[in-house]
C-alpha positions in Angstrom: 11.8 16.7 11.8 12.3 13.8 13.8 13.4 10.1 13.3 10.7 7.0 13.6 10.0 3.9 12.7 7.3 2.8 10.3 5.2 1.1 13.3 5.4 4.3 15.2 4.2 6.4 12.0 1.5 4.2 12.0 0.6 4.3 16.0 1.2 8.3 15.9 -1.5 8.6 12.5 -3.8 6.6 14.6 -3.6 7.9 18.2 -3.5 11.6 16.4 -6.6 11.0 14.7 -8.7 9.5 17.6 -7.5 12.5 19.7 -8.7 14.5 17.0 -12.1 12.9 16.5 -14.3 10.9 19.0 -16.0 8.3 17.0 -12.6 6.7 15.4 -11.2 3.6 17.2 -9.6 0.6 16.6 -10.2 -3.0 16.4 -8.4 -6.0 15.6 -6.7 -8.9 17.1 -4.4 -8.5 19.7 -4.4 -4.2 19.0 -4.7 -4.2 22.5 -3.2 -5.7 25.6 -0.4 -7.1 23.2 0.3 -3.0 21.5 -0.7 -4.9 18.5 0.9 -7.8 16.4 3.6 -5.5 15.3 3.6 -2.9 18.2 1.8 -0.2 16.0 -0.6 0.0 18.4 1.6 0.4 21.4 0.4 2.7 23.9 -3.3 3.2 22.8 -5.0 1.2 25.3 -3.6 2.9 28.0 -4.5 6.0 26.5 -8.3 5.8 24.7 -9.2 2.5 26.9 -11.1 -1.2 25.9 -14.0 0.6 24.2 -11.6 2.3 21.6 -9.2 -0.4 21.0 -10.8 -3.1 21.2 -9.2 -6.7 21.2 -10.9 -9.2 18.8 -11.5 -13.1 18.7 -10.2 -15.0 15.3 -12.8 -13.9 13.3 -12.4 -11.8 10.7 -15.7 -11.8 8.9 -17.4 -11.0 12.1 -15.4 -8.1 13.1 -15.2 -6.6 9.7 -19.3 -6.6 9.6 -19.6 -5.0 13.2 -17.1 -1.9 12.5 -18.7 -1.7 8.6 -21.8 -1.4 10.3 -20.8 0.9 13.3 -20.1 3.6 10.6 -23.6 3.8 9.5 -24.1 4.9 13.1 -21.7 7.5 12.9 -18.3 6.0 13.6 -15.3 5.8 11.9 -13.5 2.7 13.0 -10.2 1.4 12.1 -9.7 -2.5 11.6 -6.4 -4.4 11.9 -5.9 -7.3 10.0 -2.7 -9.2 11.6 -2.2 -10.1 8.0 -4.2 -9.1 4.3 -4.3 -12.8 3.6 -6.7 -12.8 6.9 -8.7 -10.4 5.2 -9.7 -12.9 2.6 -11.8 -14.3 5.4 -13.7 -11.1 6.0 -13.7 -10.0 2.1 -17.5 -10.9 1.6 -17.8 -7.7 3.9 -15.6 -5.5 2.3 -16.7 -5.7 -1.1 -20.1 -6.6 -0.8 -20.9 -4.0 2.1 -18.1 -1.4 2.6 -17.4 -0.5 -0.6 -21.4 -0.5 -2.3 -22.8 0.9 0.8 -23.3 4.6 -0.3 -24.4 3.6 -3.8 -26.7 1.4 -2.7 -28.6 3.6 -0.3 -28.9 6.4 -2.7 -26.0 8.3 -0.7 -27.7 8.1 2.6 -25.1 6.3 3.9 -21.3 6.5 3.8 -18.9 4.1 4.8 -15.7 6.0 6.5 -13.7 2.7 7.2 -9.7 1.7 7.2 -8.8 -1.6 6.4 -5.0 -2.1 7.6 -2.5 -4.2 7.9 0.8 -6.1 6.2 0.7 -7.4 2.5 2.9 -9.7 0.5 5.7 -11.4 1.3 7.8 -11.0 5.0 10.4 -13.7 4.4 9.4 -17.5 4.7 5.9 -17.5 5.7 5.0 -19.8 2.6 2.4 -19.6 0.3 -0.5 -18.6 2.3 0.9 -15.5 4.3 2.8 -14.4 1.2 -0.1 -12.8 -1.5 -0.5 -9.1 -2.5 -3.7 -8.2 -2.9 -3.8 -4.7 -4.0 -4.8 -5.2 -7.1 -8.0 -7.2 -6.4 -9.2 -4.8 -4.0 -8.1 -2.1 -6.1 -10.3 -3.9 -9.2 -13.7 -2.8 -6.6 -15.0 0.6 -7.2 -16.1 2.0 -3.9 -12.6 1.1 -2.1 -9.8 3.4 -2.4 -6.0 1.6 -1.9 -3.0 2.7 -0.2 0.7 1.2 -0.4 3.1 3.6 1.5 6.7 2.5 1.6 8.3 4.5 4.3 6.9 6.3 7.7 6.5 10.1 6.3 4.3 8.4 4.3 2.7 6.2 5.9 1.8 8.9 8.6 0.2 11.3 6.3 -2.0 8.9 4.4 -3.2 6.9 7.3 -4.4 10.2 8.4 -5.5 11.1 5.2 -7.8 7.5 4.9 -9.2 7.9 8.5 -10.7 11.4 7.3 -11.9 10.1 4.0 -15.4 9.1 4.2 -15.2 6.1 1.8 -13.9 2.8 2.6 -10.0 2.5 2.5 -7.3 -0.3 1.7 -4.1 0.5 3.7 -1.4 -1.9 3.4 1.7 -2.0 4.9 4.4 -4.6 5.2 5.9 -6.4 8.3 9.5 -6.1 7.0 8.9 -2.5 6.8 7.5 -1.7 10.2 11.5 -1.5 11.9 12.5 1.0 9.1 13.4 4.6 9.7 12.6 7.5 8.3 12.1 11.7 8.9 8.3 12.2 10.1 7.1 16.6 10.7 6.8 16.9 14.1 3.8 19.0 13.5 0.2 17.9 11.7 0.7 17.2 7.9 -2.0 14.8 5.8 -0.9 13.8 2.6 -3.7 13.7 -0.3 -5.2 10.5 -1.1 -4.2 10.0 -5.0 -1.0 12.0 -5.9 2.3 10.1 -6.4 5.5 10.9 -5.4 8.6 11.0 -7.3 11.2 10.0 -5.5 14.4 10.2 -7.6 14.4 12.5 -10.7 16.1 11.3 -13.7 16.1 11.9 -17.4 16.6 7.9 -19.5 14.3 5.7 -17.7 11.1 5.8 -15.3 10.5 3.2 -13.1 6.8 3.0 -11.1 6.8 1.1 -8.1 5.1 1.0 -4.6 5.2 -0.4 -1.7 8.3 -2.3 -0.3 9.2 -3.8 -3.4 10.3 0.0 -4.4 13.1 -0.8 -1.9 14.8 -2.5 -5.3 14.2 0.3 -7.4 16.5 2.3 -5.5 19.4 -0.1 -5.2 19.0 -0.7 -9.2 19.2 2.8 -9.7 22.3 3.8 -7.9 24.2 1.2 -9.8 22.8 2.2 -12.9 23.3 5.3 -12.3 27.5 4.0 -11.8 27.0 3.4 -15.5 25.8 6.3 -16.9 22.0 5.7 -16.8 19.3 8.1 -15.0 16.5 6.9 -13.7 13.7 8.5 -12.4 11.7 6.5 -9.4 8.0 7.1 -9.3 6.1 5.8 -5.9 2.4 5.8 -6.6 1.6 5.6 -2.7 -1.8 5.4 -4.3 -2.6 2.7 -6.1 -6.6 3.5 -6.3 -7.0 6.6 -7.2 -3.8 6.2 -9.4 -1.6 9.4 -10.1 -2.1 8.7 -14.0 -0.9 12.3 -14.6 2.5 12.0 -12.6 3.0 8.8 -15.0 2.6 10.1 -18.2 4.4 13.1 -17.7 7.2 10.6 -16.1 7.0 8.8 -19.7 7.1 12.0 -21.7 10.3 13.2 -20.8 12.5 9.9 -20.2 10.6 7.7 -23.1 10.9 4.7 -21.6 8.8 2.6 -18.7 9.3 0.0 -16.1 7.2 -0.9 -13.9 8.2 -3.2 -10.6 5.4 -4.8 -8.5 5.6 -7.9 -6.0 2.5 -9.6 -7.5 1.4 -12.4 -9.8 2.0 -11.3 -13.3 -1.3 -11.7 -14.8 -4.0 -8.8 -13.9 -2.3 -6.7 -11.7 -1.8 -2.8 -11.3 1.7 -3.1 -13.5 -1.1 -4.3 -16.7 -3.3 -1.4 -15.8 -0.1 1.3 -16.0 1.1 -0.5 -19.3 -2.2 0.3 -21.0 -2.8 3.4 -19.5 0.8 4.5 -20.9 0.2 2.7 -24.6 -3.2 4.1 -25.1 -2.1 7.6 -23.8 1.4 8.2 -24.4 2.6 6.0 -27.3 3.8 8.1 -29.3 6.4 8.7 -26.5 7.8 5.4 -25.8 10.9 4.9 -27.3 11.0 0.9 -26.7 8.2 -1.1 -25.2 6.8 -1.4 -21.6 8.9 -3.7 -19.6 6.9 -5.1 -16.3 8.7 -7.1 -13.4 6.5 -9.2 -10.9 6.8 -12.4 -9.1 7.0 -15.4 -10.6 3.3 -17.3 -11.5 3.1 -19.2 -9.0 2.5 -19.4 -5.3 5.6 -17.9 -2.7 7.9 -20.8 -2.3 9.1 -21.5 1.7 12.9 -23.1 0.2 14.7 -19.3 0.8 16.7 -20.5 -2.5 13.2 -20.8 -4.2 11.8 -17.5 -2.8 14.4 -15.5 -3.6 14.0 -16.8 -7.7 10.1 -15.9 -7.0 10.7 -12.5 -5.8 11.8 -9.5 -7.6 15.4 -7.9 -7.0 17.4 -5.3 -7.7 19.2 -7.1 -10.4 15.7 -7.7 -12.0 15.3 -4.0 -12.5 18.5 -3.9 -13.9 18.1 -5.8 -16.8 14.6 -4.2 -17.7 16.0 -1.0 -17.6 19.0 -1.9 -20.0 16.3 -3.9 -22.1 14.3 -0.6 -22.8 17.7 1.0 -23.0 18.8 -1.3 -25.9 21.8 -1.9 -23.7 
């Protein structure tokens, strides 16, 4: 094993795969002579050249459409968006083209595309720069969704999505591309669609993704102080969902939380809370408790944002709510 950071994950998933397989490249702005707005590009000009990582103007619609296109010539291109809140500019593309293409030609076409690039909040970009999408994208069928939340894996399902021959969703965060984590020095793919559970525990799960999950952790250790186990589920998926690893989750600790940085009304946390009533009622010891951002727009004021945004201490008093504590 050795030690990386998230943006290196990222750059090594990438320059493996194009090694690997001639028609995947990269586009996006500033991917290339800059190493890429975060630096997870760094390195890849030099090494595949201009006509595999490609440099863009401002204009996301347009290059979404070309690289959607390119893979019904046989390529499987890789797009950057600096930001997901961008990709709201280009989104006509991606769910009116990438992700119906094969059902609308009969199958004759597939559409092997990753979409990339940070979501949510990074800190006091305002309202505009600070939106999750996952679960809009993840409400498309045709587009699979990926939230990793540290590099092991973030490498293994980026490698995973630029294999897959169906359009993919992979967001990452921009406060999470200096973290540090154990990467295989060998090749290892993770499968698109199986969750990961993270801490085992026995009174309480707690589903998360993402770099919100971050608070999970923290909440459980000092819960933990008091008696209380918790067991940490990352989906890593969010579309396919691991429904399996969730119930079974739920069926031995009886109780659910579910933490998500998004608005609170029709987001993945809803989905899980059904999927959990409907199949495992019986099981539940005290109701669903979901944690999200406030309903409203991210706030700049840093006192504001930090109301808006779920914590640790947030977690804390759902799980001690389901608890009864």
């Amino acid at each position: 094993m050795k030690t990386i950071q998230f943006r290196e994950a990222i750059c090594e998933a990438m320059s493996e795969e194009m090694r690997r397989d001639e028609s995947v490249y990269l586009m996006g702005e500033e991917v290339a002579e800059y190493n890429g707005a975060y630096k997870a590009s760094k390195g890849m000009l030099d090494e595949f050249g201009a006509k595999r990582v490609i440099d863009t103007p401002i204009a996301e619609l347009g290059f979404a459409g070309i690289a959607i296109g390119s893979t019904m010539t046989g390529n499987r291109p890789i797009v950057e968006y600096m930001t997901f809140n961008f990709s709201l500019v280009g989104i006509d593309q991606i769910i009116n083209n990438a992700a119906k293409i094969r059902q609308m030609s009969g199958g004759q076409f597939k559409c092997p595309i990753v979409f990339r690039g940070p979501t949510a909040s990074a800190g006091q970009l305002a309202a505009t720069h600070s939106q999750a999408f996952e679960s809009w994208f993840a409400n498309t069928p045709g587009l699979k969704v990926i939230v990793p939340s540290n590099p092991y894996d973030a490498k293994g399902l980026l490698k995973a999505a630029i294999r897959d021959d169906d359009p993919v969703i992979f967001m990452e965060s921009e406060q999470m591309y200096g973290d540090k984590g154990e990467v295989p020095e060998g090749e290892y793919v993770i499968p698109i669609g199986v969750a990961d559970v993270k801490r085992e525990g026995t009174d309480v799960t707690i589903v998360s993704f993402g770099k919100i999950i971050k608070e999970a952790y923290k909440a459980a250790d000092e819960l933990e102080k008091e008696g209380i186990s918790c067991e940490i589920i990352d989906l890593r998926t969010v579309r396919p969902m691991d429904r399996e690893a969730i119930l079974k989750s739920v069926k031995k600790t009886n109780r659910l939380v579910v933490l998500e940085e998004a608005w609170p009304f029709g987001n993945v946390a809803t989905d899980i809370t059904y999927l959990v009533q409907s199949e495992a009622f019986d099981y539940l010891d005290a109701p669903v408790v979901k944690i999200n951002t406030a309903d409203t727009p991210a706030p700049y004021s840093p006192v504001l944002l930090a109301e808006w945004l779920p914590n640790s201490d947030d977690v804390i008093k759902a799980v001690k709510k389901v608890m009864y504590k």
